[in-house]
Biopython code that builds the backbone (N, CA, C, O; Angstrom):
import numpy as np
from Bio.PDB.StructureBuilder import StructureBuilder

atoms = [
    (1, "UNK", "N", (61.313, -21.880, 41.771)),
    (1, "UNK", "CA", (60.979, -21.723, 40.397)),
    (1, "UNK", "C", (59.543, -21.224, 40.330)),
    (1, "UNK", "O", (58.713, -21.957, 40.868)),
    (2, "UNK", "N", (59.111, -20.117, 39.768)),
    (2, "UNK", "CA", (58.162, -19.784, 39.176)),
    (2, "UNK", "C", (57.423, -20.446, 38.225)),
    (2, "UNK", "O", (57.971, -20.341, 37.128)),
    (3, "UNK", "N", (56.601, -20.960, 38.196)),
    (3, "UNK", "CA", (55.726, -21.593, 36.994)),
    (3, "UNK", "C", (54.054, -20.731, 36.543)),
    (3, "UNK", "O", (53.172, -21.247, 35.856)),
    (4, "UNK", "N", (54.018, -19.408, 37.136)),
    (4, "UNK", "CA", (52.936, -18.566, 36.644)),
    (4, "UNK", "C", (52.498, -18.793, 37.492)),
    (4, "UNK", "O", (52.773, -17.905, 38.299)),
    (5, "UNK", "N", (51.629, -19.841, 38.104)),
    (5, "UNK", "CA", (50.114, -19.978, 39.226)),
    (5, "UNK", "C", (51.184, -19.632, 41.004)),
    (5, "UNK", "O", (50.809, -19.018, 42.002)),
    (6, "UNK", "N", (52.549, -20.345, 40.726)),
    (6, "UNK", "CA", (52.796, -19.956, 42.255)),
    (6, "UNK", "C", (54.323, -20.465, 42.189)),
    (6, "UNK", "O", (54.622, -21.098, 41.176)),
    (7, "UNK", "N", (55.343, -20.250, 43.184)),
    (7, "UNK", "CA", (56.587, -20.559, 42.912)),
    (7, "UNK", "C", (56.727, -22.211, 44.004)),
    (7, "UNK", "O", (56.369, -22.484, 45.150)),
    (8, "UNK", "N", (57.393, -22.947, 42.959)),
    (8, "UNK", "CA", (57.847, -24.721, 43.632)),
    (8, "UNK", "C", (59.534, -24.497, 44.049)),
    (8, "UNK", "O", (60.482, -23.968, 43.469)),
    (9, "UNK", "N", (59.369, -25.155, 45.292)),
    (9, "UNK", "CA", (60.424, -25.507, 45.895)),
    (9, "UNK", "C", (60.704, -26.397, 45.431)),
    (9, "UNK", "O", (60.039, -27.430, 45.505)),
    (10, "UNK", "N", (61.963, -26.255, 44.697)),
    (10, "UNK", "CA", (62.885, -27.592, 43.763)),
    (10, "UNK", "C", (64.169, -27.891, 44.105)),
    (10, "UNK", "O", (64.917, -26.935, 44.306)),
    (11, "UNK", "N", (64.679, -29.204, 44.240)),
    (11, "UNK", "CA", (66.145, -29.869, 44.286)),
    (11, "UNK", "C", (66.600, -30.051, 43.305)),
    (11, "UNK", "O", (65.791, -30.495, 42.490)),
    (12, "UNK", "N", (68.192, -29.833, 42.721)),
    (12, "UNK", "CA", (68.554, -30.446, 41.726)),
    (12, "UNK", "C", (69.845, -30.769, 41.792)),
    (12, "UNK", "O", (70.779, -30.033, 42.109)),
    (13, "UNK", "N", (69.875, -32.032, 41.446)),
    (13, "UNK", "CA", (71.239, -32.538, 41.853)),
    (13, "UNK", "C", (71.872, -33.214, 40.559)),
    (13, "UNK", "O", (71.273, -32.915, 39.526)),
    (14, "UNK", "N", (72.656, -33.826, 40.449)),
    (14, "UNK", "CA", (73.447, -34.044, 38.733)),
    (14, "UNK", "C", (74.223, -34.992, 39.329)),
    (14, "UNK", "O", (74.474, -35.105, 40.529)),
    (15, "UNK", "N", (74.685, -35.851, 38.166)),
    (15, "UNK", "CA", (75.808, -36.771, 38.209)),
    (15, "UNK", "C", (76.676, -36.821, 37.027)),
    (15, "UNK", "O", (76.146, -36.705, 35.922)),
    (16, "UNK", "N", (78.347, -37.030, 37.154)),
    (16, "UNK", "CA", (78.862, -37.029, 36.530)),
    (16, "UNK", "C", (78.990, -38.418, 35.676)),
    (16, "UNK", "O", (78.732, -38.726, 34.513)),
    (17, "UNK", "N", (79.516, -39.113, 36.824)),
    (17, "UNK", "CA", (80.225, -40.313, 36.502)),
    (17, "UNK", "C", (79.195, -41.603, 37.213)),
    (17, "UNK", "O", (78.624, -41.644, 38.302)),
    (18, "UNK", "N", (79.261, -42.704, 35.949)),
    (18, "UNK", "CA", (78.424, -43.776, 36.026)),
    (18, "UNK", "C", (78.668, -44.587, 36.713)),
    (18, "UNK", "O", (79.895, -44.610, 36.816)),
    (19, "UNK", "N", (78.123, -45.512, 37.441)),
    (19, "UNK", "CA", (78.654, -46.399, 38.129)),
    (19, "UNK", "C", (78.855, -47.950, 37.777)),
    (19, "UNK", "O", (78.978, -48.068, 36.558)),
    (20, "UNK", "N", (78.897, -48.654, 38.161)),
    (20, "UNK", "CA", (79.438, -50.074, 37.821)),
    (20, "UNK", "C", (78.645, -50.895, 36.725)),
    (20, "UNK", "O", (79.063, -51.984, 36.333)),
    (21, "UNK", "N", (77.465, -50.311, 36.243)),
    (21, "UNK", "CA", (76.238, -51.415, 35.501)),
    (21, "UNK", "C", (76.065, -49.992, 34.840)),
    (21, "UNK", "O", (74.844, -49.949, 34.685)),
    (22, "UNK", "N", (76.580, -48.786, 34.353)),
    (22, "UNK", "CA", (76.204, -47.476, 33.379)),
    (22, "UNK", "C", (75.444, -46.973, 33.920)),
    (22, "UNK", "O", (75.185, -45.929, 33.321)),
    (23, "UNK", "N", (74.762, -47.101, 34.924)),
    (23, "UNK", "CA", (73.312, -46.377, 35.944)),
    (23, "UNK", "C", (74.499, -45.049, 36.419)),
    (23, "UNK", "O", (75.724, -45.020, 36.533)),
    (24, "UNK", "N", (73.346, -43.992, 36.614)),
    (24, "UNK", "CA", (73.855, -43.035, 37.521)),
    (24, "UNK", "C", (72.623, -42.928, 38.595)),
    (24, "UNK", "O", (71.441, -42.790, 38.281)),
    (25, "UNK", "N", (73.176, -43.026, 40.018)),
    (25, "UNK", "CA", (72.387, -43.103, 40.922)),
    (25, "UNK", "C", (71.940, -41.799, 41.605)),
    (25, "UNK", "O", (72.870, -41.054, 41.295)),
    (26, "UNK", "N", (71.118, -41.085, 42.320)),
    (26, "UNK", "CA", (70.414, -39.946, 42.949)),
    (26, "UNK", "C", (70.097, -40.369, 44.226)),
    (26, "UNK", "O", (69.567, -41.473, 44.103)),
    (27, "UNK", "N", (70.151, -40.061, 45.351)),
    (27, "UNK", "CA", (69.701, -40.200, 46.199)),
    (27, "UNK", "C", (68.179, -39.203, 46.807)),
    (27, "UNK", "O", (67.655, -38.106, 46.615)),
    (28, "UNK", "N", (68.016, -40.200, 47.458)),
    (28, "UNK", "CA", (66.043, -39.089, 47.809)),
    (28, "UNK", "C", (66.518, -38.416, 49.066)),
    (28, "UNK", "O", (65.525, -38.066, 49.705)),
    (29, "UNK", "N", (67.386, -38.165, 49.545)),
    (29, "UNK", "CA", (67.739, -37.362, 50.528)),
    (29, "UNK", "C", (68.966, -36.646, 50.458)),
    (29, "UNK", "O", (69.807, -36.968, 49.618)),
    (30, "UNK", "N", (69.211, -35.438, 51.480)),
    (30, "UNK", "CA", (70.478, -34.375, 51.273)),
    (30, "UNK", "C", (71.293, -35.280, 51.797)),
    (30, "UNK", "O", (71.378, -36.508, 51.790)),
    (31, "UNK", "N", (72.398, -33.569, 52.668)),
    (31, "UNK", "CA", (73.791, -34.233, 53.575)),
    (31, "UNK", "C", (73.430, -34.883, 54.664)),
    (31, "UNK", "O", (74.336, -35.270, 55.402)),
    (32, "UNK", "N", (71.709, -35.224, 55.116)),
    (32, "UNK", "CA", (71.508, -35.904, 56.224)),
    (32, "UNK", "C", (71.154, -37.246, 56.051)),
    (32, "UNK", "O", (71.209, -37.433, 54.835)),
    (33, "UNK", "N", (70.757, -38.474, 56.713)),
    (33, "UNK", "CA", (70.358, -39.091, 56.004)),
    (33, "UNK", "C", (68.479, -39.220, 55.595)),
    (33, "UNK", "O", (67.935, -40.036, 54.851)),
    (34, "UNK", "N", (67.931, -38.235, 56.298)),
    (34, "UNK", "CA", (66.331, -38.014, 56.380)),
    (34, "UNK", "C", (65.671, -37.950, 54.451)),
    (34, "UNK", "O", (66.435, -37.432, 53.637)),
    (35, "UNK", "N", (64.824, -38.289, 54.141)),
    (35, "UNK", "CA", (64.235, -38.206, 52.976)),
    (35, "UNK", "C", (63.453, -36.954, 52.965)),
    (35, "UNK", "O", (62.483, -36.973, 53.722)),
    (36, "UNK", "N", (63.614, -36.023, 52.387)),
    (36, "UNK", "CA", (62.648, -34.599, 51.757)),
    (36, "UNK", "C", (61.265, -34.981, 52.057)),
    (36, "UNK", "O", (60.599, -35.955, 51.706)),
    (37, "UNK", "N", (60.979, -33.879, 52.862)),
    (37, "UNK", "CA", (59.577, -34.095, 53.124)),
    (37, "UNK", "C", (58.531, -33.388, 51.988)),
    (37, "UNK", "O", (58.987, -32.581, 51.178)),
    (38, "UNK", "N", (57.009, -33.776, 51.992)),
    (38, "UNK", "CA", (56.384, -32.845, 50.820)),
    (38, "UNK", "C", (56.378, -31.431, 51.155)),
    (38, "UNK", "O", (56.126, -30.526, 50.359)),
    (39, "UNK", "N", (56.749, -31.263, 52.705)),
    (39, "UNK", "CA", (56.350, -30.047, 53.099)),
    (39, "UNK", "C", (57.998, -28.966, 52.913)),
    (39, "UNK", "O", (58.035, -28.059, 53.743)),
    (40, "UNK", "N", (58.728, -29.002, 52.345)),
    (40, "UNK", "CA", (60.092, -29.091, 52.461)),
    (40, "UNK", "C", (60.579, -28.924, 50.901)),
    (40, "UNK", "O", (61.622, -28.364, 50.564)),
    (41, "UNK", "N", (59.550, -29.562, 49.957)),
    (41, "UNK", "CA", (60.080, -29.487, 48.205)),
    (41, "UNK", "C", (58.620, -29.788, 47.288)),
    (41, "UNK", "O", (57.506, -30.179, 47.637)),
    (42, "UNK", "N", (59.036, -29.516, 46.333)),
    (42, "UNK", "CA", (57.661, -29.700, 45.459)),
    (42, "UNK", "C", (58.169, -30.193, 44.316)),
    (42, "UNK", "O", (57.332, -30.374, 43.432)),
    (43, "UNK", "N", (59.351, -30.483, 44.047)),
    (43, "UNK", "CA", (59.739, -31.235, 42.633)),
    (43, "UNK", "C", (61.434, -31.654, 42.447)),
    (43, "UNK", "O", (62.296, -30.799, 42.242)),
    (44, "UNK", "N", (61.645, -32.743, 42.532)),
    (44, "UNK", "CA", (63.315, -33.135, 42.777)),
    (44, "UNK", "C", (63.531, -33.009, 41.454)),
    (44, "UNK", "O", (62.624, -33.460, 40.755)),
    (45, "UNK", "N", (64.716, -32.400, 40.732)),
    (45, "UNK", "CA", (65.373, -32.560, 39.433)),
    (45, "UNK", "C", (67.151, -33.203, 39.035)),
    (45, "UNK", "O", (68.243, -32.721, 39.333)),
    (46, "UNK", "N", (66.905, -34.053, 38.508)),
    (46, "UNK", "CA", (68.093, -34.859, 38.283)),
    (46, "UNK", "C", (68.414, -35.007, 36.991)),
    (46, "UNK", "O", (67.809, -35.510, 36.044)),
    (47, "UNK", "N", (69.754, -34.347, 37.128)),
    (47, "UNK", "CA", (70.522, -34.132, 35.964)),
    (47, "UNK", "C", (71.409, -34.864, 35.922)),
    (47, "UNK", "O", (72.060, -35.169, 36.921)),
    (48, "UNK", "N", (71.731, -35.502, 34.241)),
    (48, "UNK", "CA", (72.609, -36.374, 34.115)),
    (48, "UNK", "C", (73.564, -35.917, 32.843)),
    (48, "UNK", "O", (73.258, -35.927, 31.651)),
    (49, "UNK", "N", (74.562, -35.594, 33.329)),
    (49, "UNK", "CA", (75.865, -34.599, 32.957)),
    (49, "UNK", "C", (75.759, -35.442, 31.457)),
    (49, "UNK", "O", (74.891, -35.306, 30.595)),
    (50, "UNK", "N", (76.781, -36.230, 31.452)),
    (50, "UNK", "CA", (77.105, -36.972, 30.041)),
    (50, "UNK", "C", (76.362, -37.298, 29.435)),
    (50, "UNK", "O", (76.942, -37.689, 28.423)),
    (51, "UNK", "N", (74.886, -37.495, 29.265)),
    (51, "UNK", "CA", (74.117, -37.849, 28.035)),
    (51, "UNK", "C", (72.993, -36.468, 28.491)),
    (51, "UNK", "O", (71.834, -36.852, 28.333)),
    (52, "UNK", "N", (73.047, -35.247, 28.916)),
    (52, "UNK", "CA", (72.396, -34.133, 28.743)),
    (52, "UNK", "C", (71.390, -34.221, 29.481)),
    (52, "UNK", "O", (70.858, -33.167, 29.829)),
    (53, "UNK", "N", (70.785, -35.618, 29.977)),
    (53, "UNK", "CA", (69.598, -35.813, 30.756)),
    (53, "UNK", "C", (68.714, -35.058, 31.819)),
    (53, "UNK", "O", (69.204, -34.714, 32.895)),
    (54, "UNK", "N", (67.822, -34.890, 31.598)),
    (54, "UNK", "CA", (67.053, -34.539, 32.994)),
    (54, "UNK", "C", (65.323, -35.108, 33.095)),
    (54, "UNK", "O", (64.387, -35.161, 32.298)),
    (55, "UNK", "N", (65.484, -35.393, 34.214)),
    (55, "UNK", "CA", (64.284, -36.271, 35.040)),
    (55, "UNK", "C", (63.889, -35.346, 36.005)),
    (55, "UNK", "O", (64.597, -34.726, 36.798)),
    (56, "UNK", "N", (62.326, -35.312, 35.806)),
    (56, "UNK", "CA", (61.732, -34.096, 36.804)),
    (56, "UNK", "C", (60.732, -34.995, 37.059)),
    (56, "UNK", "O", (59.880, -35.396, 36.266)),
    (57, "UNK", "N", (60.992, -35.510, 39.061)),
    (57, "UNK", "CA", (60.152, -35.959, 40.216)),
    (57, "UNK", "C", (59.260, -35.320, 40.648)),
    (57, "UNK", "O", (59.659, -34.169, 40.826)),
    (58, "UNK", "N", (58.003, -35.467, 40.985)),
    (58, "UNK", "CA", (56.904, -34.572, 41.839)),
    (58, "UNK", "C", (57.667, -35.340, 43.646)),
    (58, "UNK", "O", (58.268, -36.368, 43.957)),
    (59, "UNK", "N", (57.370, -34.605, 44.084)),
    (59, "UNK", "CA", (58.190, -35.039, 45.538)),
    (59, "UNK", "C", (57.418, -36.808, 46.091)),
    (59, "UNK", "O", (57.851, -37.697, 46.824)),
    (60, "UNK", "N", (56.294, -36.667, 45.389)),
    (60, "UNK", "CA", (55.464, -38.020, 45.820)),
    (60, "UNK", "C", (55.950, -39.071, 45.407)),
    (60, "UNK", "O", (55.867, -40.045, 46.155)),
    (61, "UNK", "N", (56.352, -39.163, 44.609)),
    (61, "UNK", "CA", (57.030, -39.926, 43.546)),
    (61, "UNK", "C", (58.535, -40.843, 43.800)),
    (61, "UNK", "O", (58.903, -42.014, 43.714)),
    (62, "UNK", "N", (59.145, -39.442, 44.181)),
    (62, "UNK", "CA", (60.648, -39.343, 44.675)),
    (62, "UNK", "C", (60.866, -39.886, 46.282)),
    (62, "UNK", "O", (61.879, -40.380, 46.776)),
    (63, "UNK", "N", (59.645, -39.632, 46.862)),
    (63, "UNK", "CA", (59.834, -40.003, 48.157)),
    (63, "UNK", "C", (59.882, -41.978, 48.740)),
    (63, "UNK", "O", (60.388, -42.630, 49.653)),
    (64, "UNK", "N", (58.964, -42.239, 47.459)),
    (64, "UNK", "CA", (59.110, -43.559, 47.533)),
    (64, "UNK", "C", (59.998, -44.727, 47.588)),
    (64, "UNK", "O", (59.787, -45.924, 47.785)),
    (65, "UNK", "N", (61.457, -43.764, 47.270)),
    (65, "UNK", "CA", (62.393, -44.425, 47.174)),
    (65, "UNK", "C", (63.626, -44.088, 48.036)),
    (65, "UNK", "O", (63.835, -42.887, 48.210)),
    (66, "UNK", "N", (64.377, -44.871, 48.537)),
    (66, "UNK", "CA", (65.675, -44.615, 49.164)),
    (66, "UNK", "C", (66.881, -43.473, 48.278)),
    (66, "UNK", "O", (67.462, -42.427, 48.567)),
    (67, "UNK", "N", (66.816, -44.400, 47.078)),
    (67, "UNK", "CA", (67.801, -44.081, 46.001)),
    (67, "UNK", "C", (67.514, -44.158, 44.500)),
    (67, "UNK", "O", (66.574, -44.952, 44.538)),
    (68, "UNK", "N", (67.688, -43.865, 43.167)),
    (68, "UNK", "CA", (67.140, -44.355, 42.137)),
    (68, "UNK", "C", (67.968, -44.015, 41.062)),
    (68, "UNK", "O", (68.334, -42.902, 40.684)),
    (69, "UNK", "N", (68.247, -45.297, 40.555)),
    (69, "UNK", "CA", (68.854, -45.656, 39.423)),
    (69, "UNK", "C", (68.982, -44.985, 37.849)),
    (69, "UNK", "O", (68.362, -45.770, 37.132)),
    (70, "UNK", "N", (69.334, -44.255, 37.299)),
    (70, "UNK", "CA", (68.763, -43.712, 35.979)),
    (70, "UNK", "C", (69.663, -43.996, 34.847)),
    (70, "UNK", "O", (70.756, -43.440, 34.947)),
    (71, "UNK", "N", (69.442, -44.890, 33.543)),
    (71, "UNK", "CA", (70.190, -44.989, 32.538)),
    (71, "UNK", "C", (69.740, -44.719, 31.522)),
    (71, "UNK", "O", (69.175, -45.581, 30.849)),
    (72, "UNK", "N", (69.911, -42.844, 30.919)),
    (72, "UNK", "CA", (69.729, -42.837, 29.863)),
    (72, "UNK", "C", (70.141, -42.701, 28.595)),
    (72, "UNK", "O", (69.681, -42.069, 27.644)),
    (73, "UNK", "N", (71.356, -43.594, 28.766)),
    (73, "UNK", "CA", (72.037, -43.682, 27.286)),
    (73, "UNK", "C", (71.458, -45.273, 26.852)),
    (73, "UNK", "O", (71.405, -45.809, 25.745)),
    (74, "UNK", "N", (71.143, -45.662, 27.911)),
    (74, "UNK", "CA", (71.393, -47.589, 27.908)),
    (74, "UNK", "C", (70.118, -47.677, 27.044)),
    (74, "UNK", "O", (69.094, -47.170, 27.503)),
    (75, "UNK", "N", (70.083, -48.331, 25.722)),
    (75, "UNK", "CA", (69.256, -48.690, 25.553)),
    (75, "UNK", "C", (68.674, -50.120, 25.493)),
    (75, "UNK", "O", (67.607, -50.371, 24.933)),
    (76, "UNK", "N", (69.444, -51.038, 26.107)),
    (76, "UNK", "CA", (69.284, -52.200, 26.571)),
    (76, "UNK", "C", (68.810, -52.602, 28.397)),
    (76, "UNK", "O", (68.720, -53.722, 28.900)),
    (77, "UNK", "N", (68.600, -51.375, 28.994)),
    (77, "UNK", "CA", (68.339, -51.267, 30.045)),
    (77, "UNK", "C", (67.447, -49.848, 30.389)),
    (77, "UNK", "O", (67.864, -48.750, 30.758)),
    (78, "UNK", "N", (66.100, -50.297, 30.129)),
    (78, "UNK", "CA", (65.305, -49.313, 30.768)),
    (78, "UNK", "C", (64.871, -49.352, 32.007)),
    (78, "UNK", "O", (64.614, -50.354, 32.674)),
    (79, "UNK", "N", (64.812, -48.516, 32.232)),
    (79, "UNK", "CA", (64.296, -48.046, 33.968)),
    (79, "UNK", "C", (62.734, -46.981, 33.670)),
    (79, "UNK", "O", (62.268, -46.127, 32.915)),
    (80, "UNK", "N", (62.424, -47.823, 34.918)),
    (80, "UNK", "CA", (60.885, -47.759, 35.181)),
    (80, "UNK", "C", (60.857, -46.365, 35.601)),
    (80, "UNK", "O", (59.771, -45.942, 35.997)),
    (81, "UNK", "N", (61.779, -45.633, 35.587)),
    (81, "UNK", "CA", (61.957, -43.680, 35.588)),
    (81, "UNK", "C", (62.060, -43.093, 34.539)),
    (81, "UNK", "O", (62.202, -41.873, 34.623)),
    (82, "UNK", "N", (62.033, -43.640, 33.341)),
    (82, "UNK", "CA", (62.187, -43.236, 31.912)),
    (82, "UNK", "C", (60.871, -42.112, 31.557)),
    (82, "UNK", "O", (60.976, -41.116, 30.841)),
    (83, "UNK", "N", (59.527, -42.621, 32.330)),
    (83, "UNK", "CA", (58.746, -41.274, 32.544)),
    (83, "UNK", "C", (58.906, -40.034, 32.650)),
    (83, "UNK", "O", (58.250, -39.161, 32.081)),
    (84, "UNK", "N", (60.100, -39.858, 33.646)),
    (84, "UNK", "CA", (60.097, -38.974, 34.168)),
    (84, "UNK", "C", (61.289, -37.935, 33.454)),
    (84, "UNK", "O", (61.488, -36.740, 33.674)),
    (85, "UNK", "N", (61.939, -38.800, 32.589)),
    (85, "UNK", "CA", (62.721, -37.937, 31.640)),
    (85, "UNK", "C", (62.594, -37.114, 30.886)),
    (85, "UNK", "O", (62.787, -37.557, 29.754)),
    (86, "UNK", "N", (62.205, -35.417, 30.904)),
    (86, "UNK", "CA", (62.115, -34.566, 29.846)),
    (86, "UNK", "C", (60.643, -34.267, 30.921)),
    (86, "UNK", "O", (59.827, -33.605, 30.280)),
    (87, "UNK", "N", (60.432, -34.403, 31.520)),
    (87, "UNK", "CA", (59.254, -34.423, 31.861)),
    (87, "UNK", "C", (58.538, -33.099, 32.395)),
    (87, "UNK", "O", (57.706, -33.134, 33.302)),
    (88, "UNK", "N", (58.946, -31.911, 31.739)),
    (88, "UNK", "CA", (58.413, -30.722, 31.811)),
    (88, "UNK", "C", (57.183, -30.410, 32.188)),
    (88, "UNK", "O", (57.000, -29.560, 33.059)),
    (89, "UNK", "N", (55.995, -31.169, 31.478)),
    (89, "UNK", "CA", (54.587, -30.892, 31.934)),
    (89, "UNK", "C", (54.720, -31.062, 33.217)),
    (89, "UNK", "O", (53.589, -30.772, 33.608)),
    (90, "UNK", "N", (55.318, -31.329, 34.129)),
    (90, "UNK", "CA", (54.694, -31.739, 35.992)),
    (90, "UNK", "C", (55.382, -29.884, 35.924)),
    (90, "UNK", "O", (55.224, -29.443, 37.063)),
    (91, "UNK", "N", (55.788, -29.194, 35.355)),
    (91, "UNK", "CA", (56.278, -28.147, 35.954)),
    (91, "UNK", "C", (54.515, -26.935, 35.826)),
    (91, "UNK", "O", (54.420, -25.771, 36.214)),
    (92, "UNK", "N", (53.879, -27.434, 35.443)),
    (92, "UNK", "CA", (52.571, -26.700, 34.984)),
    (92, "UNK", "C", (51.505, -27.409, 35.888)),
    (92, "UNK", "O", (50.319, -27.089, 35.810)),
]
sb = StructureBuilder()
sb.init_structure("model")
sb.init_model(0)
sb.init_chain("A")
sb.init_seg("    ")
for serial, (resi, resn, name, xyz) in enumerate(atoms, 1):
    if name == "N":
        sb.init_residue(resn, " ", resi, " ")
    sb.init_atom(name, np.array(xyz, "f"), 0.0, 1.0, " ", f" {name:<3s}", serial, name[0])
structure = sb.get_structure()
């Protein structure tokens, strides 16, 4: 992706279907089981099919975690990633 100053190496992965508690889960790594290195991506994007969602990770961020949880229809259950929802400015 181009963002004017220089082009970011980006992931984006989506989920359809929710899992057992309405979370849709992402994993911080591909088909291997290794976690994305910084040198390797510059911004993970996770899309969440049924409520239109998207969450944009700086790789620092994303790396911290194994796996991560995202519910954004739930409004009785926020997640400490709710930051990162809509989160366009990290693309600048």
């Amino acid at each position: 992706m181009d963002n004017g100053r220089k082009l970011l190496r980006v992931r984006v992965k989506s989920a359809h279907r929710a899992g057992e508690y309405g979370g849709y889960t992402f994993h911080a790594h591909g088909n291997t089981a290794c976690v994305y290195r910084s040198c390797e991506i510059d911004l993970r994007v996770a899309y969440v099919v049924p409520g239109e969602a998207w969450y944009l990770f700086p790789v620092q961020e994303f790396r911290k975690y194994k796996s991560m949880k995202l519910s954004p229809a739930s409004r009785r259950r926020r997640s400490k990633f709710d930051k990162f929802r809509e989160a366009w400015w990290i693309l600048s």
